[in-house]
C-alpha positions as a printed NumPy array, in Angstrom:
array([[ -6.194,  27.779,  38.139],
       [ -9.535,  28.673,  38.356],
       [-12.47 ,  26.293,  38.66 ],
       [-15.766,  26.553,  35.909],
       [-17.407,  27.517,  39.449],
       [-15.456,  30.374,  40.231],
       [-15.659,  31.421,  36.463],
       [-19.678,  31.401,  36.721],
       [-19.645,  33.939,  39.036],
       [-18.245,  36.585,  36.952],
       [-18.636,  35.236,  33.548],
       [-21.732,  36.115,  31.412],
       [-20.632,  34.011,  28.416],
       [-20.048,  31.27 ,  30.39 ],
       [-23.152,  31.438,  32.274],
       [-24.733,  32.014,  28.852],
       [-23.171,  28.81 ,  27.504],
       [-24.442,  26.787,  30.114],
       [-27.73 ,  28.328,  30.109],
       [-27.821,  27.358,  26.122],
       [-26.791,  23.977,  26.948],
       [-29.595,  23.373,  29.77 ],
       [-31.895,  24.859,  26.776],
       [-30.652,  21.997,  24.142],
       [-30.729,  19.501,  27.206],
       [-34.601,  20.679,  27.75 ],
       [-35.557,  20.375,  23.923],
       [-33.96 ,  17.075,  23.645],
       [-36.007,  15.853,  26.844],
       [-39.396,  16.5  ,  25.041],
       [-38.217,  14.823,  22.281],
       [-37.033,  11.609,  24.248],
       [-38.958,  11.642,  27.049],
       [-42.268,  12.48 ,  26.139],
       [-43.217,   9.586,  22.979],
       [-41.321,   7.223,  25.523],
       [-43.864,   8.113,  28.691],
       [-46.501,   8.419,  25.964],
       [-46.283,   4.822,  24.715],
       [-46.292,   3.239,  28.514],
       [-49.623,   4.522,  29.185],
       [-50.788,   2.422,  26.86 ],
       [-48.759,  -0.485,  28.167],
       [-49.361,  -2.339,  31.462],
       [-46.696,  -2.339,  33.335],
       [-46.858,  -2.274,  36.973],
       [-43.25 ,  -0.122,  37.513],
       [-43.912,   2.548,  34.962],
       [-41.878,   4.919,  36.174],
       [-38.815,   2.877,  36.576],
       [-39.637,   1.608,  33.01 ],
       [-39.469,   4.854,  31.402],
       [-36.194,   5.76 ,  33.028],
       [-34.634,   3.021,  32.031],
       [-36.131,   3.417,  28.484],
       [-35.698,   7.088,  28.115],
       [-32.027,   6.84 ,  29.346],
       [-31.452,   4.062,  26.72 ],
       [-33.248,   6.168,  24.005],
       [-30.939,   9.445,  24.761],
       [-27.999,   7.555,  25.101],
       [-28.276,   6.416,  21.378],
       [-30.149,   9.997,  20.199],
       [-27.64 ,  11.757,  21.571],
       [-24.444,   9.552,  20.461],
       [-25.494,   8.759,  17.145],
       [-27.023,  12.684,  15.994],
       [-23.877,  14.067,  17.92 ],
       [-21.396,  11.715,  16.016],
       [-22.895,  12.125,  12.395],
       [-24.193,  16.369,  12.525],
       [-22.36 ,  17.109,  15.707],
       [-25.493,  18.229,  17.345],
       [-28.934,  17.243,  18.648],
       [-32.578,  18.719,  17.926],
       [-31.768,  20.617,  21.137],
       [-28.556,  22.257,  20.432],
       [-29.251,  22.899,  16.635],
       [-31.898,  24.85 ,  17.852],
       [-29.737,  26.976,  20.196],
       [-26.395,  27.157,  17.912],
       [-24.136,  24.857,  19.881],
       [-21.776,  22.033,  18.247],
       [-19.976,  19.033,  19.667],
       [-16.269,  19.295,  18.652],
       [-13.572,  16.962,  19.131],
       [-10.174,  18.14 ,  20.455],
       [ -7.951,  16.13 ,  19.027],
       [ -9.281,  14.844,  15.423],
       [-11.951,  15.233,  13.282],
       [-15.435,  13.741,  15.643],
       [-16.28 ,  10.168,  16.061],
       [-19.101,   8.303,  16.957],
       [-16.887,   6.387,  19.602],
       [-16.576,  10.04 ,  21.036],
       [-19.672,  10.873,  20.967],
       [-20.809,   8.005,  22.974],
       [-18.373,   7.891,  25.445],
       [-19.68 ,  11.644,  26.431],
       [-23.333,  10.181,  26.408],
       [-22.582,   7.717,  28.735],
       [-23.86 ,   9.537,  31.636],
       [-27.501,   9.922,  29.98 ],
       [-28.093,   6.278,  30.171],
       [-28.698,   7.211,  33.741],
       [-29.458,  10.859,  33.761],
       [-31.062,  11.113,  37.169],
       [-27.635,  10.492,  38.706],
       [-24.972,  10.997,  36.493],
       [-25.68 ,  13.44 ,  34.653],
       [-26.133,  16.064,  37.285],
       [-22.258,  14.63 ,  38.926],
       [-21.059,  14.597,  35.311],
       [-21.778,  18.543,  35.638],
       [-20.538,  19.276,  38.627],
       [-17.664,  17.098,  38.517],
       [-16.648,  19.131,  35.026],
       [-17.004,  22.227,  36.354],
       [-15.318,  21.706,  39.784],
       [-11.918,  20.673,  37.477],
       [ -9.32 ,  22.726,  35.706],
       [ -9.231,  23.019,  32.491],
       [-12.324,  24.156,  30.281],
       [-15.21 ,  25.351,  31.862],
       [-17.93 ,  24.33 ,  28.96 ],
       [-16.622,  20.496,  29.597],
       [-18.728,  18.104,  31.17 ],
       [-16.526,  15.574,  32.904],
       [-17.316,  12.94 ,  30.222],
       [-16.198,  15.675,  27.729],
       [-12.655,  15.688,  29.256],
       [-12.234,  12.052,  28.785],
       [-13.585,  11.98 ,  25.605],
       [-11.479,  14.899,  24.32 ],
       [-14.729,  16.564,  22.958],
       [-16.219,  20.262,  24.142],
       [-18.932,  22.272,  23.453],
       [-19.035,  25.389,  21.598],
       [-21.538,  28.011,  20.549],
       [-21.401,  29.011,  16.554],
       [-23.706,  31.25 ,  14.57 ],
       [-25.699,  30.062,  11.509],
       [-23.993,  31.07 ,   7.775],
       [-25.222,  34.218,   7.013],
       [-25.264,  33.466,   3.168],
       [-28.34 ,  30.649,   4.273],
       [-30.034,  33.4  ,   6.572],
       [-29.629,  36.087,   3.318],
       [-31.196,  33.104,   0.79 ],
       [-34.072,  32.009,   3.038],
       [-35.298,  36.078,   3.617],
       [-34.723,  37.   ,   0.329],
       [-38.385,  37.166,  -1.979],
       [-37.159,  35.459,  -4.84 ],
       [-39.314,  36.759,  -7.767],
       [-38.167,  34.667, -10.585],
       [-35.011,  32.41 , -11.208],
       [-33.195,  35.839, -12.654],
       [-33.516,  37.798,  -9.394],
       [-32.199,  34.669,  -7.347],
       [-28.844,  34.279,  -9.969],
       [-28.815,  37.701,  -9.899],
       [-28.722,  37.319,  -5.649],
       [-26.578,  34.672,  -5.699],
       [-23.683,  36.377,  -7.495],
       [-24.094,  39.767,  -4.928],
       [-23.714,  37.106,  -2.215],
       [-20.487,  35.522,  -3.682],
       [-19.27 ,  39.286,  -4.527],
       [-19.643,  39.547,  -0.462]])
């Protein structure tokens, strides 16, 4: 069986998953990383930049495990239309931080958590972590029915019953 390697090489959608998933990974950064290295400038520390990887690794762990268990997806991969799913049941938080583990130290493991989970058989959108936690994830596309709502002018409360019976007729 094929490895997620050999599958990059002639796989757009693949290489368009993970491209989506650096994306989230790169959103979610900002989010963490930035208030975090924000706050120690105005601390003294005399290790500052061993104190905000500890901190920031901390910070995602928890971001990432709790929004992940709860929504099924960050900031980050909201914004780019990808979900955590379980395999095997309906999500849990206990899931969702066992494939976070890895981001409590992101500066090694989570570049060997990659290439680990894409060097394996099996599913070539799984992270290593993802395999043992029986999770994966996938790309979806936003309900159409919000999309239609949100671009619709609504005039007056008739013309938006009046829209949201065509939708339902859909």
């Amino acid at each position: 069986m094929p490895t997620g390697f050999d599958l990059l090489e002639h796989n757009s959608a693949l290489r368009k998953h993970w491209l989506k998933r650096i994306a989230a990974m790169l959103i979610d950064v900002v989010i963490i990383f930035v208030p975090i290295r924000v706050a120690l400038l105005f601390l003294d520390f005399s290790n500052q930049d061993i104190m905000a990887g500890i901190l920031s690794g901390a910070a995602w762990f928890v971001y990432g495990g709790v929004l992940e268990g709860r929504f099924g997806k960050t900031v980050g991969k909201r914004i780019v239309h990808l979900r955590v799913v379980s395999l095997i049941e309906t999500r849990s938080l206990h899931q969702t931080f066992i494939r976070n583990v890895p981001k409590i130290f992101w500066y090694i493991f989570l570049p060997l958590d990659v290439l680990v989970g894409l060097s394996l058989d099996g599913d070539p959108r799984q992270r290593w972590t993802d395999t043992i936690a029986r999770t994966s994830v996938i790309a979806y596309e936003p309900e159409l029915t919000k999309i239609r709502r949100r671009s619709e002018p609504s005039r007056n409360m008739k013309n938006e019953k009046e829209a949201v019976k065509d939708l339902q007729a859909d």
